[in-house]
C-alpha positions as CSV (number, residue, x, y, z in Angstrom):
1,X,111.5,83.8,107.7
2,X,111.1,85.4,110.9
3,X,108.4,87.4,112.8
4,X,110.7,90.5,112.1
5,X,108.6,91.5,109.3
6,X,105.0,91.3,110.6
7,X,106.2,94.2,113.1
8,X,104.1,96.9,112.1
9,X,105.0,100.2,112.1
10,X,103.1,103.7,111.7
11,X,103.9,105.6,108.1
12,X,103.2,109.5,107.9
13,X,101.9,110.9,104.6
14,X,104.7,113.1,103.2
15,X,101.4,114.9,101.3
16,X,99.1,115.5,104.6
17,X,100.6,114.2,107.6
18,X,97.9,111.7,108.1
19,X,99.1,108.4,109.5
20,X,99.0,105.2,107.7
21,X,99.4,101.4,109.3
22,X,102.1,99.3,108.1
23,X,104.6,96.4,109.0
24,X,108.2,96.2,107.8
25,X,107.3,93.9,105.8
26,X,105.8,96.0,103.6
27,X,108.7,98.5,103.3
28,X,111.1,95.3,102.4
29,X,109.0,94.5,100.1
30,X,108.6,98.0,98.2
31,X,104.6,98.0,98.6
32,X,102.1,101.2,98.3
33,X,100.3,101.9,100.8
34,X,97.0,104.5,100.7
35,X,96.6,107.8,103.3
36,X,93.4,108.1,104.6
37,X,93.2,111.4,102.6
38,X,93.9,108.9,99.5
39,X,97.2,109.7,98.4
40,X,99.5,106.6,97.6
41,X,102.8,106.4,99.8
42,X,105.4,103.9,98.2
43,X,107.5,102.2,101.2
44,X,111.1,101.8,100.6
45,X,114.0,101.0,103.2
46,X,116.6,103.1,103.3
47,X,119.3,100.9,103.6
48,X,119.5,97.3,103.7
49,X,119.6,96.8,107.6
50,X,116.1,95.2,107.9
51,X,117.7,92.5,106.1
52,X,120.9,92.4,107.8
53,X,118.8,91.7,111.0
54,X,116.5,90.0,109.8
55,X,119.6,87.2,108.9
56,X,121.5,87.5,111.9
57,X,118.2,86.7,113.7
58,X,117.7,83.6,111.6
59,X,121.1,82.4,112.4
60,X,120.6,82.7,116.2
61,X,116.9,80.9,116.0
62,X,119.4,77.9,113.8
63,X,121.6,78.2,116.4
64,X,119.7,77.9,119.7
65,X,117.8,74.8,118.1
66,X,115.0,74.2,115.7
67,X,112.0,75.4,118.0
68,X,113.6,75.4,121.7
69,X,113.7,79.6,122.4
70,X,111.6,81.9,121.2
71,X,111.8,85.7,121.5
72,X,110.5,89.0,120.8
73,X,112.1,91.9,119.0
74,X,110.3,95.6,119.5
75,X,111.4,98.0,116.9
76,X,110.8,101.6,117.1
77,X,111.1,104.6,115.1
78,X,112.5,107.7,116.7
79,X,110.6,111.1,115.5
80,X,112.8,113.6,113.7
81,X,113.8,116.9,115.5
């Protein structure tokens, strides 16, 4: 599995607007995560692109080699207007 999914990302409380640390991971995966203020946010992708990534970026690490290049993917979530 790749790195992909230990990028973290920063969740907003829908409730109080407090910011909550995550990683993608955890929204693949459907987990609950708490606010500060205590209310419980349940992560959920809204689509299925993390894991159309996430595959095409295991086929290139199978075909560059087991181990030879290594890289770094930056994701970033753009704030709504």
């Amino acid at each position: 599995m790749s790195e992909l999914l230990n990028t973290p990302i920063s969740v907003t409380c829908p409730r109080c607007g407090e910011k909550v640390e995550a990683t993608l991971g955890d929204v693949q995966g459907e987990h609950r995560v708490t606010c500060p203020n205590g209310h419980a946010i349940k992560l959920k992708p809204k689509n299925d692109s993390l894991k159309k990534v996430e595959k095409a970026l295991e086929g290139l690490e199978r075909a560059v080699g087991e181990g030879h290049v290594h890289f770094k993917v930056n994701v970033t979530q753009r704030e709504r207007e």
